[in-house]
C-alpha positions as CSV (number, residue, x, y, z in Angstrom):
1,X,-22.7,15.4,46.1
2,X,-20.4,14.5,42.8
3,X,-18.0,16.8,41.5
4,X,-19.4,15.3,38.1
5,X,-22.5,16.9,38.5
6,X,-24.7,20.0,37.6
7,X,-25.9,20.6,41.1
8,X,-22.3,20.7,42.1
9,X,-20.7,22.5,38.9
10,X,-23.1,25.5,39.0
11,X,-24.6,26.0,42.1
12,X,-22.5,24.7,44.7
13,X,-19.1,25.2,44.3
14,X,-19.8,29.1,43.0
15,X,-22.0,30.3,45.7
16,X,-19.7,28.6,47.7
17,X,-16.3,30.5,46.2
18,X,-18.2,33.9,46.5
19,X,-19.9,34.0,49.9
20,X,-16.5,32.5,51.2
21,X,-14.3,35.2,49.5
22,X,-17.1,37.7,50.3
23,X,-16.7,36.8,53.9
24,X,-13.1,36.9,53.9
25,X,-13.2,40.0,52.0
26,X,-15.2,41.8,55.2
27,X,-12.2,40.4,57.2
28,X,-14.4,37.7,58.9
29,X,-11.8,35.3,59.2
30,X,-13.4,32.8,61.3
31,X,-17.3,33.4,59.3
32,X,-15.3,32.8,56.5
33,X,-14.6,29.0,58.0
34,X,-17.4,28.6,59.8
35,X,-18.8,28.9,56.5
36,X,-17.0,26.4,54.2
37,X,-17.2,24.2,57.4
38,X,-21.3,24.4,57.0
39,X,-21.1,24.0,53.3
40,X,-19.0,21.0,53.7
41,X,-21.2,19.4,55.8
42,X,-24.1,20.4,53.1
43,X,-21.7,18.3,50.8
44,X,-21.6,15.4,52.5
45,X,-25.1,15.1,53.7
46,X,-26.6,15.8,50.3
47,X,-25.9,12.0,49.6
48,X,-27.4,10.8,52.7
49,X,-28.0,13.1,56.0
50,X,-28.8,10.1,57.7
51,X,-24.8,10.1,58.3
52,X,-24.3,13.5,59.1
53,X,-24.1,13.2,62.9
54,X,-21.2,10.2,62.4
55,X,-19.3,12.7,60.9
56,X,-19.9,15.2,63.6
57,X,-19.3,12.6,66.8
58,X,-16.1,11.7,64.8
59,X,-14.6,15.2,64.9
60,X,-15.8,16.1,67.8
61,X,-14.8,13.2,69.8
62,X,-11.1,13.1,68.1
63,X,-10.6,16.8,68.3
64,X,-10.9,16.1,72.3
65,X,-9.0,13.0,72.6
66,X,-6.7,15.1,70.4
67,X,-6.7,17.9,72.9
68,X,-6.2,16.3,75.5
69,X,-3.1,14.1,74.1
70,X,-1.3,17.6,73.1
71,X,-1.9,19.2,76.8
72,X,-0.7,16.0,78.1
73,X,-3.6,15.8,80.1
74,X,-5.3,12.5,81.3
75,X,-9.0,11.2,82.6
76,X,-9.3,9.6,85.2
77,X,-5.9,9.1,85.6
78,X,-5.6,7.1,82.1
79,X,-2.2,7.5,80.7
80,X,-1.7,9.2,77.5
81,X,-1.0,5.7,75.6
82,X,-4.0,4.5,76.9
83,X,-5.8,7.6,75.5
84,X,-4.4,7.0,72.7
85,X,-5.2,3.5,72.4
86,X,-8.9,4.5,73.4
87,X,-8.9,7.2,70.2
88,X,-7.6,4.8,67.7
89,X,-9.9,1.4,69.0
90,X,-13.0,4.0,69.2
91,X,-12.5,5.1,65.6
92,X,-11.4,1.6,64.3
93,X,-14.6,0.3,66.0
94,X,-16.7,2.7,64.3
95,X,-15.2,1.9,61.2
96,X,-15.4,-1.6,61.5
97,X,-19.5,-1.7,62.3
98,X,-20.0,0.1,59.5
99,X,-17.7,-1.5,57.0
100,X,-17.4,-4.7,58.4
101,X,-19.8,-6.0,60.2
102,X,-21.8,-8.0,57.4
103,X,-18.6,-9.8,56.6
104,X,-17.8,-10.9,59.8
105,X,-21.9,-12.2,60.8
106,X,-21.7,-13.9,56.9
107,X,-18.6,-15.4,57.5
108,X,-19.3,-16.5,61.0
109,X,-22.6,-18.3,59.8
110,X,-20.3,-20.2,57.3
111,X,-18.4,-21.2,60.0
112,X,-20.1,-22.1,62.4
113,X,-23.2,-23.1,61.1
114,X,-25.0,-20.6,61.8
115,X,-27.9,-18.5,60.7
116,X,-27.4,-15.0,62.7
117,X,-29.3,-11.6,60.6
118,X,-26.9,-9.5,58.4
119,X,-27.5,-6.1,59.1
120,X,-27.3,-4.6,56.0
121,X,-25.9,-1.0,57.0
122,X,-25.6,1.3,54.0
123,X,-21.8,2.3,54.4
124,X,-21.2,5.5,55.5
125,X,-19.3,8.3,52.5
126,X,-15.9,8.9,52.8
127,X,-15.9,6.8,56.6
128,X,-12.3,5.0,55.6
129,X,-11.0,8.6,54.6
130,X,-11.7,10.6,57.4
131,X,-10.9,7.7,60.3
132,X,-7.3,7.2,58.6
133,X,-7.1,10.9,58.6
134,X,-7.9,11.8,62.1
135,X,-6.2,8.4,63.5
136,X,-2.7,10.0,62.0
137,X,-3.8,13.2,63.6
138,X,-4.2,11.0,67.1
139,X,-0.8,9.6,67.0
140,X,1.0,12.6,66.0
141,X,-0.5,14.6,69.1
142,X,0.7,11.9,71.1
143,X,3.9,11.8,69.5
144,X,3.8,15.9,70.5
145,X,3.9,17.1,67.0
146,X,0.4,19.1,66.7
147,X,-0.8,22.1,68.7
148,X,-4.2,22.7,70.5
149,X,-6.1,23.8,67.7
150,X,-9.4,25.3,67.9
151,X,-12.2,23.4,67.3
152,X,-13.2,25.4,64.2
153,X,-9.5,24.8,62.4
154,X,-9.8,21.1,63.3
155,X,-13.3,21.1,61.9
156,X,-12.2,22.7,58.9
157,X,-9.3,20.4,58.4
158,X,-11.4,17.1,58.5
159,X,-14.5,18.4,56.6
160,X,-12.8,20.7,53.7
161,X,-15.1,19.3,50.9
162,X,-12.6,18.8,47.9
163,X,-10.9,16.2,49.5
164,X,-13.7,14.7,52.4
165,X,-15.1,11.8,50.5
166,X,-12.5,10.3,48.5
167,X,-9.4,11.7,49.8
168,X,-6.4,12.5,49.6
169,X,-5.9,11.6,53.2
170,X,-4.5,15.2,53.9
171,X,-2.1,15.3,57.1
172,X,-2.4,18.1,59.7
173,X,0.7,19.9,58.8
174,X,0.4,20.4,55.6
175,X,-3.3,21.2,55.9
176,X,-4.0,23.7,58.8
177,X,-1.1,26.4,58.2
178,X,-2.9,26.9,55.0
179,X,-6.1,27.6,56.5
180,X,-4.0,30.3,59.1
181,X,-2.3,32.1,56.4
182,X,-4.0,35.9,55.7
183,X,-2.5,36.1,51.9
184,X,-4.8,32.9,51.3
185,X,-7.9,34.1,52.4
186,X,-7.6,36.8,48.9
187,X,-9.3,35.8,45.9
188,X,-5.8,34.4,43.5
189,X,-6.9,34.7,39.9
190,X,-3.8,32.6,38.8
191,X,-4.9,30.0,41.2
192,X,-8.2,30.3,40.0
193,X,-7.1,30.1,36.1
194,X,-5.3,26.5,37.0
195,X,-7.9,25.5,39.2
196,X,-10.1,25.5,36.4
197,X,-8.0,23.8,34.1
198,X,-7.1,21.5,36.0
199,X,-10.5,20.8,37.3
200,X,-11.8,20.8,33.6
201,X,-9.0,18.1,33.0
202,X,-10.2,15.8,35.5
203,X,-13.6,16.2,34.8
204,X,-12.8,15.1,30.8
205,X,-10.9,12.0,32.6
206,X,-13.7,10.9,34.7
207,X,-16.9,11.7,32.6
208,X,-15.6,11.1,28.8
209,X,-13.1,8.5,29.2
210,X,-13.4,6.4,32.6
211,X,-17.4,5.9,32.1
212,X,-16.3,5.0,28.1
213,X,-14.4,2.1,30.0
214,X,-17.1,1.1,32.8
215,X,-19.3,-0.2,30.1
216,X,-17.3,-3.1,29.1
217,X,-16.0,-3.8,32.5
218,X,-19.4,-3.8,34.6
219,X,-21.1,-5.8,31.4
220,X,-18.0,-8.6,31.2
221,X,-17.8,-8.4,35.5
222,X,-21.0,-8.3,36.8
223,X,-23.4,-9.5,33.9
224,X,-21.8,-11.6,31.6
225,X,-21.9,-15.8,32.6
226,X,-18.9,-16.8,30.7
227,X,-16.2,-14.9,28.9
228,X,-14.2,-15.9,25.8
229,X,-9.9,-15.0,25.7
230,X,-11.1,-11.7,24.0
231,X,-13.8,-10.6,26.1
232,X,-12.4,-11.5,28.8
233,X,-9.5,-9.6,28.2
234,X,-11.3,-6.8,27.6
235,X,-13.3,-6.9,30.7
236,X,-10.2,-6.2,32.8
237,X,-8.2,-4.0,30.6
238,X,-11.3,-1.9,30.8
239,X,-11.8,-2.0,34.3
240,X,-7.9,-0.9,34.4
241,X,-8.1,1.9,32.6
242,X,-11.2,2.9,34.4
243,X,-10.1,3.0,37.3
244,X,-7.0,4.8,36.4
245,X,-8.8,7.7,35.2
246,X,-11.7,7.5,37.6
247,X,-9.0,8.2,40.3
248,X,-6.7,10.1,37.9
249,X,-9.7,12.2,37.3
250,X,-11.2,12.6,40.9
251,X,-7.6,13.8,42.1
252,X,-7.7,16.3,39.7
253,X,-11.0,17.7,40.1
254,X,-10.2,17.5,44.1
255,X,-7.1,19.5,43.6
256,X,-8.6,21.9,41.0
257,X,-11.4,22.8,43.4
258,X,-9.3,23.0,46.5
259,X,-6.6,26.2,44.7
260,X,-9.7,27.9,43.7
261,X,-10.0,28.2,47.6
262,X,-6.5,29.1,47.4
263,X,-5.4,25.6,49.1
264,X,-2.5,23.0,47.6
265,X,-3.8,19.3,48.3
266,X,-0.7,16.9,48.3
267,X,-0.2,15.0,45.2
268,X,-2.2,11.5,45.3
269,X,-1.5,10.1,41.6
270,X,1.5,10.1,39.9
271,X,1.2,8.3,36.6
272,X,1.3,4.6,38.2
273,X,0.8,2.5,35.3
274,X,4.2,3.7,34.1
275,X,5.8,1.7,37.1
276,X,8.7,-0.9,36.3
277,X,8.4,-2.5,39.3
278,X,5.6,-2.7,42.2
279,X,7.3,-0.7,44.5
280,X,7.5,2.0,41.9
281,X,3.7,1.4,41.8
282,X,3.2,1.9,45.1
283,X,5.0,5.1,44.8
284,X,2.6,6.2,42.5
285,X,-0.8,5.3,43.2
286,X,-2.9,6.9,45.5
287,X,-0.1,8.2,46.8
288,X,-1.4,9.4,50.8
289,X,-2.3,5.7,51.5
290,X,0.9,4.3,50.7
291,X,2.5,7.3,52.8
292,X,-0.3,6.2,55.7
293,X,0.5,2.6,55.1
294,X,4.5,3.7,55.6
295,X,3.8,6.5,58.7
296,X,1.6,4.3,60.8
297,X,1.8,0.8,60.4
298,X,4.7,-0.3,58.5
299,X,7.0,1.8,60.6
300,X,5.4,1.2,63.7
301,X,5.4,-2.8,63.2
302,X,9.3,-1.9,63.1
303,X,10.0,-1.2,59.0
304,X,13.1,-2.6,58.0
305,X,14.8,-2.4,61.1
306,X,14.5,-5.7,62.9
307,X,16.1,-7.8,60.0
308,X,15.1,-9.3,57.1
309,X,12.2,-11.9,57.7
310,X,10.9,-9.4,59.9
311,X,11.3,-6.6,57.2
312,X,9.3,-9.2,54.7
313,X,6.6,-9.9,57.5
314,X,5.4,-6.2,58.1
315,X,5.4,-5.6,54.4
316,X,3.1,-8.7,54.1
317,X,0.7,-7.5,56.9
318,X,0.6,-4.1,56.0
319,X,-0.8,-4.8,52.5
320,X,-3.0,-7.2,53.7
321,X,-4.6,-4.4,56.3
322,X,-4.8,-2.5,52.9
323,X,-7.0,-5.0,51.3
324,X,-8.8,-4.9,54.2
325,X,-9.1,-1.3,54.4
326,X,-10.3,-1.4,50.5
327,X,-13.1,-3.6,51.4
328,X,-14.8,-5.8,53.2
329,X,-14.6,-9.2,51.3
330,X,-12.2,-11.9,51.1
331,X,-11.1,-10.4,47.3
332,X,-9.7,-7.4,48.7
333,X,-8.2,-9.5,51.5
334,X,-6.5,-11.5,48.7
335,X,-5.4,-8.3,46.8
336,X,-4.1,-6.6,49.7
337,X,-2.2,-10.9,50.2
338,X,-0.6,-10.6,46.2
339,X,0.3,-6.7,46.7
340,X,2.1,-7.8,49.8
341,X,3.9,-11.3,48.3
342,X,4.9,-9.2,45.3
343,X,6.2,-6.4,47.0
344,X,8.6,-9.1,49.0
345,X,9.3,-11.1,46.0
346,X,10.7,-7.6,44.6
347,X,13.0,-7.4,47.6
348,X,14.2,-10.6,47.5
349,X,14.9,-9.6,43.5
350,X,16.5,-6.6,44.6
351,X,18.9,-8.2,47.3
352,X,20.1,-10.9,45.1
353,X,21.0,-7.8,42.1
354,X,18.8,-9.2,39.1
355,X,17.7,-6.6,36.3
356,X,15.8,-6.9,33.6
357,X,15.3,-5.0,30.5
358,X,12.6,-2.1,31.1
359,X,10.2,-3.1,28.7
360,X,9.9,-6.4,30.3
361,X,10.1,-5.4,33.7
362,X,7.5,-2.7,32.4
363,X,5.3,-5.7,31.2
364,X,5.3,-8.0,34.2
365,X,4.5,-5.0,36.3
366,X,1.6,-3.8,34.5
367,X,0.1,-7.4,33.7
368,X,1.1,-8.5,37.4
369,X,-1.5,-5.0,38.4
370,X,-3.9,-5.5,35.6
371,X,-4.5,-9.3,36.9
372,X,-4.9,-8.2,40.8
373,X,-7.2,-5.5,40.1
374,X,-9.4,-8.6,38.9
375,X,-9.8,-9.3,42.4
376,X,-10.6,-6.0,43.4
377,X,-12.9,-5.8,41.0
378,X,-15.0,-8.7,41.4
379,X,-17.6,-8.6,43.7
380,X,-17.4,-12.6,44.6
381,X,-14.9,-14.9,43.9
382,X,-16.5,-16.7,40.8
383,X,-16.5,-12.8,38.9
384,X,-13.0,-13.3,39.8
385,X,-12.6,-17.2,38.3
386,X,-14.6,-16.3,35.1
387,X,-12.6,-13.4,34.1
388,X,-9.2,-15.6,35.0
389,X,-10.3,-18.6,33.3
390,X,-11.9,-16.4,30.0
391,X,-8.4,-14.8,29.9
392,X,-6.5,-18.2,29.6
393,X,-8.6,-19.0,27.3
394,X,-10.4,-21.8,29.0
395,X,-14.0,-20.7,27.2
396,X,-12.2,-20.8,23.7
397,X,-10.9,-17.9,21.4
398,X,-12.8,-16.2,19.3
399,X,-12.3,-14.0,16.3
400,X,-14.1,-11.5,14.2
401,X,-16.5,-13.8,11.4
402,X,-14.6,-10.9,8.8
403,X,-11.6,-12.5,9.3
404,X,-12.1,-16.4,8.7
405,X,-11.7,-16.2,5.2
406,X,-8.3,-15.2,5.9
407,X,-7.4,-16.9,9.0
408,X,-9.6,-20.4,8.5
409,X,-6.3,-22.3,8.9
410,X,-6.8,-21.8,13.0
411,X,-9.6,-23.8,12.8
412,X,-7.5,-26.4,13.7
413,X,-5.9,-24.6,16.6
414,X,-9.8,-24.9,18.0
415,X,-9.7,-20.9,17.3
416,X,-13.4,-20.0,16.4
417,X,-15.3,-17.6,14.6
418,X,-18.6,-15.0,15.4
419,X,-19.4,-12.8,17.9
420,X,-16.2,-11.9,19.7
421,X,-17.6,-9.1,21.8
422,X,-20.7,-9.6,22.6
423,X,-20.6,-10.7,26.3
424,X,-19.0,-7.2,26.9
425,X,-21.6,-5.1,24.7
426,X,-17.8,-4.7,22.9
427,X,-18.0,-3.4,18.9
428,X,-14.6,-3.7,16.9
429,X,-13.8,0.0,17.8
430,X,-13.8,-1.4,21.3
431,X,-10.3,-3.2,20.6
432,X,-9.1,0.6,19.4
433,X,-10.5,2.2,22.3
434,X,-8.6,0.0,24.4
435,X,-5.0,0.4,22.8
436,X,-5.6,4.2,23.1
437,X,-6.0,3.6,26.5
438,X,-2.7,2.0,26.4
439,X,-1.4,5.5,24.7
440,X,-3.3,7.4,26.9
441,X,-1.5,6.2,30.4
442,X,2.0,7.2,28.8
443,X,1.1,10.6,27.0
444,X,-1.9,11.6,29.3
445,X,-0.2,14.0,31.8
446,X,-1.3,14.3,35.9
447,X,-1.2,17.0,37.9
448,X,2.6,16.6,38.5
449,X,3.2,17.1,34.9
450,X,1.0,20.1,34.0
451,X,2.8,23.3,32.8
452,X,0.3,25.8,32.9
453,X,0.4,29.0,30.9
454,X,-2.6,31.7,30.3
455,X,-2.7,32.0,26.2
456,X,-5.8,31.2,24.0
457,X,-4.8,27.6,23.3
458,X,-5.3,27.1,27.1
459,X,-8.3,28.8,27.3
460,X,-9.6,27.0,23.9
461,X,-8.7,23.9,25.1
462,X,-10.1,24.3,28.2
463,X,-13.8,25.0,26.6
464,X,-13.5,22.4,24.6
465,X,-13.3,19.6,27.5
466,X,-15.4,21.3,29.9
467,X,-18.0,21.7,27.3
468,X,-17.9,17.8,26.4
469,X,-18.1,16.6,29.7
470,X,-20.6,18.8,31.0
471,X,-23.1,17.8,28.1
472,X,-22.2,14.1,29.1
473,X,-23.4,14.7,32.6
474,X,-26.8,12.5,31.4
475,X,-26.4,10.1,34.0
476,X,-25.0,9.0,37.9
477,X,-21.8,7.9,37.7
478,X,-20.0,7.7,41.2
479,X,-16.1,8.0,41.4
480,X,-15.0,4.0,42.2
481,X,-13.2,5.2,45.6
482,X,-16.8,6.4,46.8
483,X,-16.9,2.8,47.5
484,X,-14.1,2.3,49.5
C-alpha cells in the first residue's frame, strides 16, 4: 500500500489510529500490538500477499536464532558464532534468491556460454529493509546487547508499517523501549498536530514535485534513443531532484505517520545535496544505511584501525556491498565502485591538508553525485552511455529556434537550432523548473529543520498542501526505494 494513496490516506491509516488508541484506551496493551502487528501485515500484503509468509518465516525464524543467541543457548551443540553465522547466511541467502538470482544465471550464461532459464522472481517489498534490520538485531544479541523479547514486541519492531517497506532501517534500541512505554500508548494531540504537518509536507514533496521531475527523467532514461547536451542534462538533473524528494518525501511521510502513533523514527535525510564533500554526503543521505554500512561491515572489516591501505580497502568494499545491496546489476555495482573511490580519494585529500573554497568544493560534490546517480539510474549500461555522452555534448548542442536571431554567430561553433527538449517531453518552463529545483534543495527544509508551532498560518498552510497533493493522487506512482 502507498502512503501516496486514497486507500491509505482515508481508510487505512484512520481506522488504524482509532482502533489502536481505542484498544489502548481499554488498557489492552498487548491487543493494542497485536493489532498494529495485523494491520501491518495488511499493509504489506496489500501489494502482493503472495509474500506475506516470507515476511512471517523471516521474523519468526530471526526472533529464535535471536533468542537463542541472548540466552546463550546452543543446538546441537553449535556454538553461538556459528548460530550466528547460520542467522546472517540464512537471511543473506534469502535475500540473495530473491534479489539476485537473475543476475547471477544472466551473467553466468555470458560467461560461460550458456543458456540456463532466468527465473524471473518478482522481488519481494521492502526484503533489503527488513534483512539488514533483523541481521543488526542478530549481531547485537550475539554481541549481548538485546534482551529476550517476546515474540509479539519483536514482531512489532520488524513489521511497524511506517517504516517496513522503505525504511529507515530502525535499530532495536531505539525502537522497542518505545513500544514498552505506558505514556505512549495515550493519544498526544501535539504529536498528532506535527504528525500531520509533517506528513502533509512529505506528501507535497513526493506527489507535486518528485513526480513533476520523473517525467523528464523516465522520458530522457528509458525512452529517448539519443540525447542532445540540453536534454541530456536535463534527464539527470531531473532524475536528481527526484529522487531527492522522492526519498526526502517518503521520510517524511514515514516519520509523520509513525508520531501520530506516538513513535520518533531516527532521522534518515538530512539535506544531502548541501554536502561539500562526499563524506558529508554520506552523512546526510539515507542516513540508517550509512550508520549500517559503519556498525556492521566497515567496522567489523576493521575501520580505520589496521592502517591506512587497509583503512582505504574496507571503505572501498563497503560501498561496493552498497551498490550491491541497491541492486542487482553491474550499474549499482559500479556506483557502489565510484562512491567507494571517491570516498578514498577524499581521504587521501584530507591527509595531505588541501582546501578548497566552498563553492567549488560544493560544485564538484554535487556534479561528482549528480553524474553517479546516472548509473543508478539506468537500467543497462547503454541508458548510462547515452546520458554521459548527450551531456558532453557528443549528439550536438542545441538551442531554442527563438534565440538564433540573436545567437546565429554559434553557428560556427556547430551549436544548432530547433527543438531542444523534445527527447525529454521538456517545454522552456522545463529549464525554470529545474533551477527551482536548485533553490528548492537549499531553502526546502527536512525534518531536522522544522520548527513547528500551532497558529493559523500552520494550519493554512497545511490545507493548502495536503489539498494539492491529494487532488494529484490521479495516478500510481511508487516511492523509487520500493525498488531497492
Amino acid at each position: 500500500m502507498l502512503f501516496n494513496s486514497y486507500e491509505f490516506i482515508f481508510i487505512f491509516l484512520p481506522f488504524t489510529f482509532f482502533i489502536y488508541f481505542y484498544l489502548n484506551q481499554k488498557k489492552y496493551k498487548e491487543s493494542s500490538k497485536f493489532f498494529l502487528v495485523i494491520s501491518s501485515l495488511f499493509f504489506y500484503s496489500w501489494w502482493n500477499i503472495s509474500y506475506l509468509p516470507l515476511l512471517l518465516f523471516s521474523m519468526l525464524f530471526n526472533y529464535k536464532i535471536g533468542n537463542l543467541l541472548v540466552q546463550k543457548k546452543t543446538i546441537l551443540k553449535v556454538r553461538e558464532k556459528h548460530l550466528l553465522v547460520l542467522g546472517i547466511t540464512l537471511n543473506l541467502m534469502l535475500l540473495g534468491y530473491y534479489k539476485y538470482s537473475d543476475f547471477f544465471i544472466s551473467n553466468s550464461n555470458l560467461l560461460f556460454n550458456t543458456n540456463a532459464p532466468l527465473l524471473n522472481l518478482a522481488l519481494p517489498l521492502a526484503i533489503s529493509f527488513f534483512t539488514f534490520q533483523q541481521i543488526a538485531y542478530l549481531v547485537d544479541s550475539y554481541r549481548g546487547e538485546t534482551k529476550a523479547y517476546n515474540f509479539l514486541n519483536y514482531a512489532v519492531f520488524v513489521s511497524f508499517f511506517p517504516q517496513l517497506i522503505a525504511g529507515p532501517i530502525v535499530h532495536h534500541k531505539e525502537m522497542m523501549p518505545q513500544f514498552e512505554n505506558y505514556a505512549k500508548s495515550k493519544i498526544n494531540y501535539h504529536n498528532i498536530a506535527i504528525g500531520l504537518f509533517v506528513f502533509t509536507i512529505g506528501l507535497f514533496k513526493k506527489v507535486i514535485i518528485a513526480d513533476t521531475f520523473s517525467v523528464w527523467a523516465t522520458t530522457g532514461f528509458d525512452t529517448a534513443t539519443a540525447l542532445n547536451f540540453v536534454e541530456a542534462w536535463t534527464a539527470s538533473l531531473s532524475y536528481t531532484f527526484q529522487l531527492y524528494f522522492d526519498f526526502s518525501g517518503y521520510t517524511d511521510m514515514a516519520i509523520g505517520v509513525a508520531l501520530l502513533f506516538n513513535i520518533k523514527l531516527p532521522i534518515n535525510f538530512n539535506a544531502p545535496y548541501k554536502a561539500k564533500d562526499i563524506q558529508d554526503f554520506w552523512r546526510r543521505w539515507h542516513m540508517t544505511l550509512s550508520r549500517f554500512l559503519r556498525d556492521y561491515i566497515y567496522i567489523p572489516l576493521g575501520g580505520n584501525r589496521k592502517g591506512v591501505v587497509r583503512t582505504y580497502f574496507n571503505l572501498f568494499f563497503t560501498f561496493i556491498l552498497a551498490g550491491i545491496w541497491h541492486g542487482a546489476g553491474w550499474t549499482f555495482i559500479f556506483w557502489g565502485f565510484l562512491h567507494g573511490f571517491a570516498l578514498i580519494i577524499h581521504k587521501i585529500w584530507e591527509k595531505i591538508g588541501f582546501k578548497l573554497w566552498s563553492w567549488l568544493a560544493w560544485i564538484i560534490t554535487f556534479n561528482f553525485i549528480n553524474f553517479s546517480w546516472i548509473f543508478f539510474r539506468a537500467k543497462e549500461w547503454e541508458d548510462a552511455i547515452k546520458v554521459i555522452e548527450g551531456m558532453l555534448g557528443v549528439n550536438g548542442v542545441v538551442l531554442p529556434a527563438m534565440l538564433e536571431h540573436k545567437l546565429s554567430f554559434l553557428d560556427s561553433y556547430g551549436i544548432e537550432f530547433g527543438s531542444w527538449l523534445a527527447r525529454v517531453d521538456g517545454e522552456f518552463w522545463t529549464i525554470l523548473v529545474l533551477l527551482g529545483g536548485f533553490f528548492l534543495v537549499f531553502k526546502t527544509p527536512v525534518y531536522s529543520d522544522y520548527k513547528f508551532s500551532l497558529n493559523y498560518k500552520t494550519l493554512l498552510f497545511s490545507i493548502f498542501a495536503f489539498t494539492v497533493s491529494v487532488l494529484s493522487l490521479n495516478k500510481v506512482s511508487e516511492f523509487l526505494y520500493f525498488n531497492f
